[in-house]
Each structure stands twice: as structure tokens, then as C-alpha cells.
PDB file of N, CA, C and O in Angstrom:
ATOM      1  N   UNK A   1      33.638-113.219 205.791  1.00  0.00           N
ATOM      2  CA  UNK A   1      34.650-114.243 205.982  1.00  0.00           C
ATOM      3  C   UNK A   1      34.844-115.003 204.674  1.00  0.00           C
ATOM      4  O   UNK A   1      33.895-115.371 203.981  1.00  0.00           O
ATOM      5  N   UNK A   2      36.234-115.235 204.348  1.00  0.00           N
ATOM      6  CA  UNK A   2      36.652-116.104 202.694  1.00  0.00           C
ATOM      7  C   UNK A   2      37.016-117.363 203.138  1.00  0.00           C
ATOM      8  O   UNK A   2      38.131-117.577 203.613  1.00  0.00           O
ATOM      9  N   UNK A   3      36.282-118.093 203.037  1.00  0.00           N
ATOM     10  CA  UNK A   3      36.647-119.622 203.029  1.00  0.00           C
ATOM     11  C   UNK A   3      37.625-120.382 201.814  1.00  0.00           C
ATOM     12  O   UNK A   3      37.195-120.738 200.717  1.00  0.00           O
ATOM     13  N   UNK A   4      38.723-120.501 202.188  1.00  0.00           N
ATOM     14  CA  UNK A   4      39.797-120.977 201.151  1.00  0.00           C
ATOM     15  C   UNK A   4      39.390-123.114 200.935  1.00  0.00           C
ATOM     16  O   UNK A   4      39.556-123.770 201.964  1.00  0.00           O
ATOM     17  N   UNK A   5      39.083-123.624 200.091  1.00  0.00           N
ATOM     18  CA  UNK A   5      39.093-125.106 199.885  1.00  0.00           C
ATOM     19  C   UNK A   5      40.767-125.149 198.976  1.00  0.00           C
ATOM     20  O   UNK A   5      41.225-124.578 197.987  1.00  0.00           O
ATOM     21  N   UNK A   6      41.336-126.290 200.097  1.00  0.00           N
ATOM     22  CA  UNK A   6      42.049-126.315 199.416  1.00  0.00           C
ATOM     23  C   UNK A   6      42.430-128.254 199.872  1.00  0.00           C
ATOM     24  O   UNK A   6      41.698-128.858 200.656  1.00  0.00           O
ATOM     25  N   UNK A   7      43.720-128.953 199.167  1.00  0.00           N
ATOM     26  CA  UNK A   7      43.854-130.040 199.813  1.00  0.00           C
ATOM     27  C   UNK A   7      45.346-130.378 198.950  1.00  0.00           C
ATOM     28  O   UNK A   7      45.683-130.298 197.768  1.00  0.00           O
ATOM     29  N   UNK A   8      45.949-130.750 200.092  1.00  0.00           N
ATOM     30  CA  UNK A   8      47.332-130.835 199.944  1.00  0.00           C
ATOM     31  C   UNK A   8      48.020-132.596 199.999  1.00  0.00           C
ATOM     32  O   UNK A   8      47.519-133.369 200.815  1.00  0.00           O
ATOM     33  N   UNK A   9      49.041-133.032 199.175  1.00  0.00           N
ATOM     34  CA  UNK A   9      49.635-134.144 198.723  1.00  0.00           C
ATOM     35  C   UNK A   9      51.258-134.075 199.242  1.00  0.00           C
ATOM     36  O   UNK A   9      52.190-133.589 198.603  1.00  0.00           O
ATOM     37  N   UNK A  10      51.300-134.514 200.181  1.00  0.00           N
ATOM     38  CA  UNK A  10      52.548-134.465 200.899  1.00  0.00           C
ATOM     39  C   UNK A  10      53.552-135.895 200.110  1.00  0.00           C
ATOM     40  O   UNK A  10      53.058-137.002 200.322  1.00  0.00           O
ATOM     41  N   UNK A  11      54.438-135.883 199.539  1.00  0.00           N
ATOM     42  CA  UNK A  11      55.691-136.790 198.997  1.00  0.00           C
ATOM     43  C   UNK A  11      56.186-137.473 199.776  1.00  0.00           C
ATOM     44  O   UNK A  11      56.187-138.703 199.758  1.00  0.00           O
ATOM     45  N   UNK A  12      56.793-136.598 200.759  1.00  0.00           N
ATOM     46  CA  UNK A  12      57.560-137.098 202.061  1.00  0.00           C
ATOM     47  C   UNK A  12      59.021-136.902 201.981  1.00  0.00           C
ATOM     48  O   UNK A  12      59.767-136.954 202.959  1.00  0.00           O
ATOM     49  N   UNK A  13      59.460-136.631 200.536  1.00  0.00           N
ATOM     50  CA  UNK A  13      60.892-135.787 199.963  1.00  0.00           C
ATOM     51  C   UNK A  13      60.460-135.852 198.919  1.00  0.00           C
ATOM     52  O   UNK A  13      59.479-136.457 198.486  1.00  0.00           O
ATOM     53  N   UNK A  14      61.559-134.894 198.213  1.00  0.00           N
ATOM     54  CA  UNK A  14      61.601-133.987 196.913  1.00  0.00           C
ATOM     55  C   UNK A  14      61.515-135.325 196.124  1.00  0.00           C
ATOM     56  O   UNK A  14      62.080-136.313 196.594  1.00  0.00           O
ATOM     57  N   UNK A  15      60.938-135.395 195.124  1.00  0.00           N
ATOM     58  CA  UNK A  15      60.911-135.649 193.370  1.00  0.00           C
ATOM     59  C   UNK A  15      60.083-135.103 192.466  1.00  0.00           C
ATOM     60  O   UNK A  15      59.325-134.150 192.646  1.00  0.00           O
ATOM     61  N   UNK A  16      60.260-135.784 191.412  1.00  0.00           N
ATOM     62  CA  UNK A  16      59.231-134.874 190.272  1.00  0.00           C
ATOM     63  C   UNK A  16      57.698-136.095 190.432  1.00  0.00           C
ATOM     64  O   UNK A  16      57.653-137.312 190.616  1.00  0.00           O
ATOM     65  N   UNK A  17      56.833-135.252 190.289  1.00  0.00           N
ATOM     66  CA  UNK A  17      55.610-135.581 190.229  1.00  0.00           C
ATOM     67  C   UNK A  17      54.754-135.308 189.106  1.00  0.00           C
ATOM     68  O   UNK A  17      54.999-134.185 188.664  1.00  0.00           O
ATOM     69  N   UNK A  18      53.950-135.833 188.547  1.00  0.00           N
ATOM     70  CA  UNK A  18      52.969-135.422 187.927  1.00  0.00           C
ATOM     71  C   UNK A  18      51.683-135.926 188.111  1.00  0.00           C
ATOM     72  O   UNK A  18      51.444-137.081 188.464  1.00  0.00           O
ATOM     73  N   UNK A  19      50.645-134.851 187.814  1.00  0.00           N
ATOM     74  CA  UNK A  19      49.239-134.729 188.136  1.00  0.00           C
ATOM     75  C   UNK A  19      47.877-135.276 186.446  1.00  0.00           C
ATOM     76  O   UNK A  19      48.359-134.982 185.352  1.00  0.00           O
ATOM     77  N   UNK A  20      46.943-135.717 186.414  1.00  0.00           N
ATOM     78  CA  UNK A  20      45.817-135.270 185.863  1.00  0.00           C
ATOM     79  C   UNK A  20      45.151-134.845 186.688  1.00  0.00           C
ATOM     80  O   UNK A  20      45.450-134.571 187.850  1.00  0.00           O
ATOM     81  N   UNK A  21      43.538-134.693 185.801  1.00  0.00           N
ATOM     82  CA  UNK A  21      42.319-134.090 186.060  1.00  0.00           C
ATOM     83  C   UNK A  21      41.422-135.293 185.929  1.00  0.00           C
ATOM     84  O   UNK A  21      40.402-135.097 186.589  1.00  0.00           O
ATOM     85  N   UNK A  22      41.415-136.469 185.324  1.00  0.00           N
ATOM     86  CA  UNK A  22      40.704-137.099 185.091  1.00  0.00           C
ATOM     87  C   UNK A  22      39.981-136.819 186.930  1.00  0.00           C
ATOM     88  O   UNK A  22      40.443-136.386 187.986  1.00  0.00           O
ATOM     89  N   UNK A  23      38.117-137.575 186.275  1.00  0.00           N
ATOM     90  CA  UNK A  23      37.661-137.690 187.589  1.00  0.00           C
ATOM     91  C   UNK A  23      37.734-136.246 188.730  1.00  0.00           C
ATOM     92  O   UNK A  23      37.514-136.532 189.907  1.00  0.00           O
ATOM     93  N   UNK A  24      37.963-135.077 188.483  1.00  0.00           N
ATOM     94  CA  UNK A  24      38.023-133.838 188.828  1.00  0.00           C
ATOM     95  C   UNK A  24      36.772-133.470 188.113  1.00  0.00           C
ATOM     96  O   UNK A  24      36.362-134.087 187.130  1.00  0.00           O
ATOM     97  N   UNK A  25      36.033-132.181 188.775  1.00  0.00           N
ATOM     98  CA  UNK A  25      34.700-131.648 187.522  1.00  0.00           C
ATOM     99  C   UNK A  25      34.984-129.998 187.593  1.00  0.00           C
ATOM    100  O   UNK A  25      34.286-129.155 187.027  1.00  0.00           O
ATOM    101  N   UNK A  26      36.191-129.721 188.433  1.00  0.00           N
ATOM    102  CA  UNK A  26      36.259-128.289 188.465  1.00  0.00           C
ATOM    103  C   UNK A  26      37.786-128.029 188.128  1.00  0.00           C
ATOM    104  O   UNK A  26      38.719-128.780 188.412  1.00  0.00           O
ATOM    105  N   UNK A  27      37.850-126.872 187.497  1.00  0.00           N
ATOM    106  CA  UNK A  27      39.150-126.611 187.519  1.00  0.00           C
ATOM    107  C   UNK A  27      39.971-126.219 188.932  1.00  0.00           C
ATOM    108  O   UNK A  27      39.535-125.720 189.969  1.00  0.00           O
ATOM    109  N   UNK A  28      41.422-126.666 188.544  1.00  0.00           N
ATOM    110  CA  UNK A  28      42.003-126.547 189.442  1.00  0.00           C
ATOM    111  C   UNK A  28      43.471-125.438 189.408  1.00  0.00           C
ATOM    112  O   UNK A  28      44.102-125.487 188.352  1.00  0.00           O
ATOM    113  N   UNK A  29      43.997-124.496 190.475  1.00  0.00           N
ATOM    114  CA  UNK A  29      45.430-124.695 190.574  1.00  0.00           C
ATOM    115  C   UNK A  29      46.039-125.531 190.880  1.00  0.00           C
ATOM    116  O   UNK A  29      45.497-126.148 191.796  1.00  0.00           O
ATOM    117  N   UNK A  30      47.328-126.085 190.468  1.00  0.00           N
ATOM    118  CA  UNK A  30      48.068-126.727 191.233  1.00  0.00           C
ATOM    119  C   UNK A  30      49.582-125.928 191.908  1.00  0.00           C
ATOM    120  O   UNK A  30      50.359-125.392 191.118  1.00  0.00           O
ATOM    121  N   UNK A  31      49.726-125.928 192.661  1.00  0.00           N
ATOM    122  CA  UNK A  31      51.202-125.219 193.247  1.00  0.00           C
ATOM    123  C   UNK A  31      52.394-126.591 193.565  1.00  0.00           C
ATOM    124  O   UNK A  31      52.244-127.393 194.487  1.00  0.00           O
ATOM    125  N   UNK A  32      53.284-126.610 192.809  1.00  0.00           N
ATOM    126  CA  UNK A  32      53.802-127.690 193.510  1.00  0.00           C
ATOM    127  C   UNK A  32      55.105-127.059 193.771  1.00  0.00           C
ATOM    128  O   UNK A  32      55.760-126.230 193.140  1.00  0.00           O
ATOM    129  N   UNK A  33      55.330-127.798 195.082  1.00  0.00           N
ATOM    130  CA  UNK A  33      55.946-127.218 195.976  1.00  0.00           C
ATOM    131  C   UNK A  33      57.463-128.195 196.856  1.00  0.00           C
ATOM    132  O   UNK A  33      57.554-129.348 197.277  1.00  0.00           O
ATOM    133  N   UNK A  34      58.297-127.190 196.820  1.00  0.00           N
ATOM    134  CA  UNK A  34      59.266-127.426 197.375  1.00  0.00           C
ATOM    135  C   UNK A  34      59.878-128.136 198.476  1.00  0.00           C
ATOM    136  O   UNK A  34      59.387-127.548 199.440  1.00  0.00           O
ATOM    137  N   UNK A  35      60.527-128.897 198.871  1.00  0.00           N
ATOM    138  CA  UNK A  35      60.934-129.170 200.787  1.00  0.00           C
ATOM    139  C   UNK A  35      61.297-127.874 201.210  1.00  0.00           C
ATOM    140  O   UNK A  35      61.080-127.735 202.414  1.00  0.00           O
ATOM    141  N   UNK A  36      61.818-126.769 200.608  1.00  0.00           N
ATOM    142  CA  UNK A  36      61.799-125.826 201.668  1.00  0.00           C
ATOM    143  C   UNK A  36      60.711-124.981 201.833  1.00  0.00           C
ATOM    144  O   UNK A  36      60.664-124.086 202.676  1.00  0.00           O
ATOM    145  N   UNK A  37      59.747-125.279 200.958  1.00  0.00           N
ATOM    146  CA  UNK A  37      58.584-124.750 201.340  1.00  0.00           C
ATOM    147  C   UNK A  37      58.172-123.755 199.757  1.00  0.00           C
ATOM    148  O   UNK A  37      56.967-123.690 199.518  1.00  0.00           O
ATOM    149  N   UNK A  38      58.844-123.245 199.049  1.00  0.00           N
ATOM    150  CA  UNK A  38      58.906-122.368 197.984  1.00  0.00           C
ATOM    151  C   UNK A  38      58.268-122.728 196.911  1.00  0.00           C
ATOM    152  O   UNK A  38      58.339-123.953 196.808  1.00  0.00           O
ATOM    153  N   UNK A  39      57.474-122.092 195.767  1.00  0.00           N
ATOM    154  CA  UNK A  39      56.383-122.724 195.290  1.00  0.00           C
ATOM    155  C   UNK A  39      57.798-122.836 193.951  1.00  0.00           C
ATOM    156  O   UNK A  39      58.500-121.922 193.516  1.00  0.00           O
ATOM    157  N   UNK A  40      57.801-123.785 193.723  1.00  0.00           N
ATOM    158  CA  UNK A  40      58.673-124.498 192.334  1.00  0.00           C
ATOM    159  C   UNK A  40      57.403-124.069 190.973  1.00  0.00           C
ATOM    160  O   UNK A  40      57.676-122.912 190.652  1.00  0.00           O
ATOM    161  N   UNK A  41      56.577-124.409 190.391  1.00  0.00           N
ATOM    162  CA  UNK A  41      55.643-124.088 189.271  1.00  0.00           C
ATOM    163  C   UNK A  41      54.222-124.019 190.246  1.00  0.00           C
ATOM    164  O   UNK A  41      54.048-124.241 191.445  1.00  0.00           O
ATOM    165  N   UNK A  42      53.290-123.601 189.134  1.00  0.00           N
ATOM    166  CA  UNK A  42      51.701-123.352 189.224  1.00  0.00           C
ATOM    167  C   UNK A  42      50.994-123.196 187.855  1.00  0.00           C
ATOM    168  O   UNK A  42      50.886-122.401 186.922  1.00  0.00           O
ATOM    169  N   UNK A  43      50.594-124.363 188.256  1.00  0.00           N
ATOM    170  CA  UNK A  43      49.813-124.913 186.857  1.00  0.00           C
ATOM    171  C   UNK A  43      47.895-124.290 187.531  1.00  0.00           C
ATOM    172  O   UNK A  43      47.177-124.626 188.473  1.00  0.00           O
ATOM    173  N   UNK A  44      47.794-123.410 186.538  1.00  0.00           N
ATOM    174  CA  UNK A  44      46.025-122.492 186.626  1.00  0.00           C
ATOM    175  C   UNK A  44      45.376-123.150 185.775  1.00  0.00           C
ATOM    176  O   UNK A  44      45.581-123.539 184.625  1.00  0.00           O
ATOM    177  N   UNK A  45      44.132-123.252 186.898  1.00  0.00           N
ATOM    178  CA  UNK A  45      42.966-123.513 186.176  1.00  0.00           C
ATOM    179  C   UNK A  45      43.650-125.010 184.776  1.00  0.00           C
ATOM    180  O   UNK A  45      43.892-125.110 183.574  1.00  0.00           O
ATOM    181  N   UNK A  46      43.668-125.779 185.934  1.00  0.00           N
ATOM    182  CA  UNK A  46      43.754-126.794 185.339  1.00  0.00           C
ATOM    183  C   UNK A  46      42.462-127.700 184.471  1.00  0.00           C
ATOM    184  O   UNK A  46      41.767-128.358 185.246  1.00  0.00           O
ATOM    185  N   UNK A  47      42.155-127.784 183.320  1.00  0.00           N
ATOM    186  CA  UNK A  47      41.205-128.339 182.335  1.00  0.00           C
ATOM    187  C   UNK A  47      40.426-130.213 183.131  1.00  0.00           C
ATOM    188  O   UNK A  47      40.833-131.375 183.128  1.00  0.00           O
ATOM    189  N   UNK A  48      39.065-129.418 183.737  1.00  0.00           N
ATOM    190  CA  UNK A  48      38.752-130.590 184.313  1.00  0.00           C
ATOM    191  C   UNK A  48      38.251-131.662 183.507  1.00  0.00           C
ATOM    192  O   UNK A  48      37.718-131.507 182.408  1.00  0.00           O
ATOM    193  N   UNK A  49      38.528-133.281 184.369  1.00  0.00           N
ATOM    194  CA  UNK A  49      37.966-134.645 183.250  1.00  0.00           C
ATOM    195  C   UNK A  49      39.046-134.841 182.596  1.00  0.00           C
ATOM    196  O   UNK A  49      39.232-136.044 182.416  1.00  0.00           O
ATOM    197  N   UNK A  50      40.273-133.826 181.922  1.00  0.00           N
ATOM    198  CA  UNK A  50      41.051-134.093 181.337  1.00  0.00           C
ATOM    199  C   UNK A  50      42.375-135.253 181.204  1.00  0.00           C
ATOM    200  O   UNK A  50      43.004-134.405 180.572  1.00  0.00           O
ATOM    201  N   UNK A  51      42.983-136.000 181.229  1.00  0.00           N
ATOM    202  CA  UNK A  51      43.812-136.907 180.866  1.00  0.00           C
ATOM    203  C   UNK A  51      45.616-136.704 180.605  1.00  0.00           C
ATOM    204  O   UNK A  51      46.588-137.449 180.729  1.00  0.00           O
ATOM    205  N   UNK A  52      45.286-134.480 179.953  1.00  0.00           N
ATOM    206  CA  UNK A  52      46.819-134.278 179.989  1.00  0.00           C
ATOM    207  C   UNK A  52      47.846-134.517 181.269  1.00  0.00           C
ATOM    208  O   UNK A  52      47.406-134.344 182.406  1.00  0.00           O
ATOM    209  N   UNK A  53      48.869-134.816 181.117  1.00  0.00           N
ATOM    210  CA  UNK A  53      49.652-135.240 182.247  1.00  0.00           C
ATOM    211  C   UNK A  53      50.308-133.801 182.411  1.00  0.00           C
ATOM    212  O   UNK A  53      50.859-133.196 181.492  1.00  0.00           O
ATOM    213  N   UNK A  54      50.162-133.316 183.782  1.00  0.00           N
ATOM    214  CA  UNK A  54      50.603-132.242 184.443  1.00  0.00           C
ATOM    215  C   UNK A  54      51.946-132.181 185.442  1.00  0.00           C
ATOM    216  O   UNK A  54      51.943-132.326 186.664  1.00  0.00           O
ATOM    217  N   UNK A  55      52.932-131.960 184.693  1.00  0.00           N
ATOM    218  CA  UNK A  55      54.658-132.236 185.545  1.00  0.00           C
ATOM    219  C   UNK A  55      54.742-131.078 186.396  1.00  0.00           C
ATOM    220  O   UNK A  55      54.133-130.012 186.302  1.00  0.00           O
ATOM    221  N   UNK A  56      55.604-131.460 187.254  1.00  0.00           N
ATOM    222  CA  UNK A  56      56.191-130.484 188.529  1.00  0.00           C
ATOM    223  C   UNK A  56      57.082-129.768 188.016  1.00  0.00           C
ATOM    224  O   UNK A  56      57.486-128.669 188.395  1.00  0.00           O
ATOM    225  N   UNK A  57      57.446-130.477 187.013  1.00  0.00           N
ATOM    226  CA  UNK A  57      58.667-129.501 186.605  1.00  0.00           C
ATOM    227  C   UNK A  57      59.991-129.080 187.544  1.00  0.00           C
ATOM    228  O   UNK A  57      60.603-128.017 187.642  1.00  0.00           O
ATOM    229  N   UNK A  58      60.177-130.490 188.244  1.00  0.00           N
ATOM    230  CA  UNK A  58      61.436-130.773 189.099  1.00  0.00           C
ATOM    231  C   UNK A  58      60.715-131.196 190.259  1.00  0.00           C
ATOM    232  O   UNK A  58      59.549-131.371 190.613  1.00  0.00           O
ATOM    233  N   UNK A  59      61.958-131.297 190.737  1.00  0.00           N
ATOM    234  CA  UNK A  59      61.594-132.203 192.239  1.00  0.00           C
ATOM    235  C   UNK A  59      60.948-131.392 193.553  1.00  0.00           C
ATOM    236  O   UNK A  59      61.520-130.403 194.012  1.00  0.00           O
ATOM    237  N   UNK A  60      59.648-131.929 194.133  1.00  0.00           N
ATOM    238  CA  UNK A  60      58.682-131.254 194.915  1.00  0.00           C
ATOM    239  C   UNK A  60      58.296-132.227 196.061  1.00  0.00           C
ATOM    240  O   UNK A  60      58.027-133.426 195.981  1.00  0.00           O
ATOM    241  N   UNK A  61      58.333-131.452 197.098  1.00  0.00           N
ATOM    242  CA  UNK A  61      58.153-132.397 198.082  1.00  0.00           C
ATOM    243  C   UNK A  61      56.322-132.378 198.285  1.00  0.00           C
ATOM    244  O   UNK A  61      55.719-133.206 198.968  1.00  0.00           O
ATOM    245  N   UNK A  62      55.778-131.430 197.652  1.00  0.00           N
ATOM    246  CA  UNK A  62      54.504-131.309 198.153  1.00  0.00           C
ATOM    247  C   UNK A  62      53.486-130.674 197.100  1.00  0.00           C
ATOM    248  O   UNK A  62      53.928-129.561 196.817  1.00  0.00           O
ATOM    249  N   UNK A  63      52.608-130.862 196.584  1.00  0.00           N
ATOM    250  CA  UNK A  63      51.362-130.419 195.695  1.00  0.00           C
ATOM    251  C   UNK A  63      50.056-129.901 196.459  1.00  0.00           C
ATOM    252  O   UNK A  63      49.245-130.652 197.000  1.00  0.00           O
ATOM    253  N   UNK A  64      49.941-127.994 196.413  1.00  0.00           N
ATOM    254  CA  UNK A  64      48.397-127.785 197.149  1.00  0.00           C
ATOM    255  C   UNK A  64      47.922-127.199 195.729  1.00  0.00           C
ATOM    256  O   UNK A  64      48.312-126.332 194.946  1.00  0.00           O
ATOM    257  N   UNK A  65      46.327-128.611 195.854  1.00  0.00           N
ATOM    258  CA  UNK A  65      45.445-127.804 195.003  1.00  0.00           C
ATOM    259  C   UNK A  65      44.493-126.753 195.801  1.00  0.00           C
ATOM    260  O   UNK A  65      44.409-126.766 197.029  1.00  0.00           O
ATOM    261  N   UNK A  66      43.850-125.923 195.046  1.00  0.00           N
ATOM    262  CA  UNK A  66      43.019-125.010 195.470  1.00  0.00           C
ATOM    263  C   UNK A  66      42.461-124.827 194.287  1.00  0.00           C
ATOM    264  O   UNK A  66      43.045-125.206 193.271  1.00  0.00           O
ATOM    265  N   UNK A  67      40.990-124.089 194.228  1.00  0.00           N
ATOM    266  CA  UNK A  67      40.165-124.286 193.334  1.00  0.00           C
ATOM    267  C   UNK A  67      40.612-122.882 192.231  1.00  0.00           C
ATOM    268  O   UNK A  67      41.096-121.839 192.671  1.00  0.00           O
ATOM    269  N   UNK A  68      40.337-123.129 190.796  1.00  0.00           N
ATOM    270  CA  UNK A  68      41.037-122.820 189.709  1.00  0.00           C
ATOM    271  C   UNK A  68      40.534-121.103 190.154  1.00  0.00           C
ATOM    272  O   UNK A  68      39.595-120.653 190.813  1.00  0.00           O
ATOM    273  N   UNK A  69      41.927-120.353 189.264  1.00  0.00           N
ATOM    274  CA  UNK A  69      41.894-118.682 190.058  1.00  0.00           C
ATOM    275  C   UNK A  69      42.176-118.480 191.093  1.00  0.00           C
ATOM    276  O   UNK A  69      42.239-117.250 191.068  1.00  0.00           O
ATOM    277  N   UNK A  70      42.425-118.778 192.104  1.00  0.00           N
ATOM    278  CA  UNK A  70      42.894-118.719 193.329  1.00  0.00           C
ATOM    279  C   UNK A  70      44.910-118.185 193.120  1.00  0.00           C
ATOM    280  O   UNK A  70      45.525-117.160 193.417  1.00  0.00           O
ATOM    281  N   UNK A  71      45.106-118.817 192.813  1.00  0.00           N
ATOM    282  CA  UNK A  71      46.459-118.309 192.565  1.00  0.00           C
ATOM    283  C   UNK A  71      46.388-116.460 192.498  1.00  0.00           C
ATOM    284  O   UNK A  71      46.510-115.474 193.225  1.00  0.00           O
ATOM    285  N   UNK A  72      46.118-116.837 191.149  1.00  0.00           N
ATOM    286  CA  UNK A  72      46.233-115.616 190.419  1.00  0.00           C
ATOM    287  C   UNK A  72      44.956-114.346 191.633  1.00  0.00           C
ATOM    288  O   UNK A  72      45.537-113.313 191.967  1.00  0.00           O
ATOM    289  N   UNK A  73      44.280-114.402 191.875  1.00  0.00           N
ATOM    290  CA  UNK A  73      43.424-113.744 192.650  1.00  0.00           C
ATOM    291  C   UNK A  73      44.105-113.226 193.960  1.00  0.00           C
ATOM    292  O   UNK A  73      43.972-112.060 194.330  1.00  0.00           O
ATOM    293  N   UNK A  74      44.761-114.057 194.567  1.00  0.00           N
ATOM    294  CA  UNK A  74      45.918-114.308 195.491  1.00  0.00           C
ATOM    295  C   UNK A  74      47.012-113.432 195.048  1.00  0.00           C
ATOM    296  O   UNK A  74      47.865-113.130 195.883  1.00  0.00           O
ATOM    297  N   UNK A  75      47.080-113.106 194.176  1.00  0.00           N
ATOM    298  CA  UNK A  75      49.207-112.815 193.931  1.00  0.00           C
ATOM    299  C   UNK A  75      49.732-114.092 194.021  1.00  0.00           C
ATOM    300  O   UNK A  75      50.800-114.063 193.410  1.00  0.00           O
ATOM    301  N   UNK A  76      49.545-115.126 194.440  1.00  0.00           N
ATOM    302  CA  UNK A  76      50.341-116.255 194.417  1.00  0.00           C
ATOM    303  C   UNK A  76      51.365-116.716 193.416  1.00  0.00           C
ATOM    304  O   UNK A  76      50.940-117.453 192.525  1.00  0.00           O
ATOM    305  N   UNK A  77      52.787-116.370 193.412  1.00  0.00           N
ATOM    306  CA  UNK A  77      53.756-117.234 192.393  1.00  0.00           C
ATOM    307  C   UNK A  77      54.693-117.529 192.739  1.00  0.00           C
ATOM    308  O   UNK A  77      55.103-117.312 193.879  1.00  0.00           O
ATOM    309  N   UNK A  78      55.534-118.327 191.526  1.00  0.00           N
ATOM    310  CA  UNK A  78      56.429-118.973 191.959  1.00  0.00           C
ATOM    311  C   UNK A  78      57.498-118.382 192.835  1.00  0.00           C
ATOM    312  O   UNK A  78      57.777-117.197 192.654  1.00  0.00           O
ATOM    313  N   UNK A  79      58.124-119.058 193.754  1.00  0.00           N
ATOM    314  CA  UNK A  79      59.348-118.410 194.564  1.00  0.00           C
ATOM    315  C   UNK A  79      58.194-118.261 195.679  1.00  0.00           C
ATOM    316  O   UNK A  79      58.472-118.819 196.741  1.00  0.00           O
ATOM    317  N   UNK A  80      57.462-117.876 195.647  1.00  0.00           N
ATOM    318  CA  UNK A  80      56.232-117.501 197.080  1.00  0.00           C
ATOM    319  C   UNK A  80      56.357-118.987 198.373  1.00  0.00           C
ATOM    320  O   UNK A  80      56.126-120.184 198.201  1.00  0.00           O
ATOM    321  N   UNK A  81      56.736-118.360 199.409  1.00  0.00           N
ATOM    322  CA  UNK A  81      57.018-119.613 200.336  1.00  0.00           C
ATOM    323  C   UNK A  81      55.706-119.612 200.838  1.00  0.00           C
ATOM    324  O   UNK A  81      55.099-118.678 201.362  1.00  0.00           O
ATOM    325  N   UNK A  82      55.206-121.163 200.543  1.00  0.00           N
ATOM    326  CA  UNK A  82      54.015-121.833 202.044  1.00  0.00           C
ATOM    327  C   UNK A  82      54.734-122.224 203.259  1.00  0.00           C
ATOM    328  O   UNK A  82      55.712-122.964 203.362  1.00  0.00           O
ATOM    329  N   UNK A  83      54.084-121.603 204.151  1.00  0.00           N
ATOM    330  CA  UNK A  83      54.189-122.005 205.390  1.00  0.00           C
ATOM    331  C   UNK A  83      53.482-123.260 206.011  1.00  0.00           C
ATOM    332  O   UNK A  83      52.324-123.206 206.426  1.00  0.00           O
ATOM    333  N   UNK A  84      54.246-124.384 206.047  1.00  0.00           N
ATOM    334  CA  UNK A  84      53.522-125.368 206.717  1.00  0.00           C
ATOM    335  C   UNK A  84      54.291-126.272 207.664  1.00  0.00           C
ATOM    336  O   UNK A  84      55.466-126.109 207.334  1.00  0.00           O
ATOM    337  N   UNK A  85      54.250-127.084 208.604  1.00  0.00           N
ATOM    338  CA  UNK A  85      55.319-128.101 208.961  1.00  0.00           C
ATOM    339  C   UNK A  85      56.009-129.005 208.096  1.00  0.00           C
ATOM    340  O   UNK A  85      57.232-128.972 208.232  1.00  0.00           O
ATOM    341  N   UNK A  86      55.652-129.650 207.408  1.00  0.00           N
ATOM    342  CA  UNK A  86      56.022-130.165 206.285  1.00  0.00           C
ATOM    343  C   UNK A  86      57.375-129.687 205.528  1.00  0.00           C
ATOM    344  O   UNK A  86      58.106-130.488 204.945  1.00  0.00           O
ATOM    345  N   UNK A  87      57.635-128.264 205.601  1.00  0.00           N
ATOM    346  CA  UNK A  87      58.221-127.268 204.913  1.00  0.00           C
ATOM    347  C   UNK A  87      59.668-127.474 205.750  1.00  0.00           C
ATOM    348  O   UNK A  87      59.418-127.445 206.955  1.00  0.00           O
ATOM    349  N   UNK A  88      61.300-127.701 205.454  1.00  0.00           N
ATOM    350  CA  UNK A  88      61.827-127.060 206.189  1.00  0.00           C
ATOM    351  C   UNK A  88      62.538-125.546 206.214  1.00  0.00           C
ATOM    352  O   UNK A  88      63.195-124.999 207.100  1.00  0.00           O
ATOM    353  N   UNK A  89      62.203-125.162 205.094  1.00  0.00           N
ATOM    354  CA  UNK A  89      62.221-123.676 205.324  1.00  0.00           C
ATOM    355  C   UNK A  89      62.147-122.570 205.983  1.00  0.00           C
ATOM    356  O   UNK A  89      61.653-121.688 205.280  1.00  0.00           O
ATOM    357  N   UNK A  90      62.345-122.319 206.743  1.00  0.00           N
ATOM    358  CA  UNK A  90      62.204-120.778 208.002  1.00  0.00           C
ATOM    359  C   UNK A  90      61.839-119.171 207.244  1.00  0.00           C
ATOM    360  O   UNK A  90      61.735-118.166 207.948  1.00  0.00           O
TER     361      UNK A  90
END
């Protein structure tokens, strides 16, 4: 059995967001994500403790981290729809 850790930042509607690492000790993905559900960018293996400011790179209704490699291990990219309620996408 693969246990996925992951933890998700709901907006509540689309804007641009940005992320650090400060206070993080592991790397991270970030997927940030669309109102219709569609992954907009994915920032890998994000540099933990770090301070760089990490953009959405447009407007996102939602950010799931999951622990760094996961993406890529996954196939996970951009255009890839999450399924969640949150999402109104079909």
C-alpha cells in the first residue's frame, strides 16, 4: 500500500498566489491549481528553509503540496485535472 502525504490551500476563487519554504525542512511540489480543477504550473522539489518567493504564475483557485518528486514520479503535469469538490470542472 502507497501512502500519498499531501495538504491542500483552498483560495476560495481564482488569483495569483505565491508560496515560500521558509520554516518547511523537506522539499516540496507545489501544483497550483485552477477553479476548474486543471493544474496551471508545478513548481518540484521546492528548496527547503528557503525565502525565494514561489508565483502561481496566474490566477489559481487552489495549491496541493505533496512531498518533493511526487509529481514527476506520478506523470503529474500541467493541464492534468484534480479531482476534488472544490474544482468546478467535470
Amino acid at each position: 500500500m502507497r501512502v500519498l502525504r499531501w495538504t491542500v490551500f483552498d483560495f476560495h476563487r481564482d488569483q495569483e498566489v505565491s508560496f515560500w519554504m521558509q520554516n518547511t525542512y523537506i522539499p516540496l511540489d507545489m501544483l497550483f491549481i485552477r477553479g476548474d480543477g486543471r493544474i496551471l504550473r508545478i513548481a518540484e522539489n521546492t528548496e527547503p528553509l528557503s525565502t525565494r518567493v514561489i508565483p502561481s504564475g496566474g490566477p489559481v483557485r487552489a495549491v496541493l503540496e505533496v512531498i518533493g518528486g511526487t509529481a514527476r514520479k506520478l506523470g503529474i503535469a500541467p493541464g492534468d485535472r484534480v479531482a476534488h469538490p472544490i474544482f468546478s470542472g467535470r
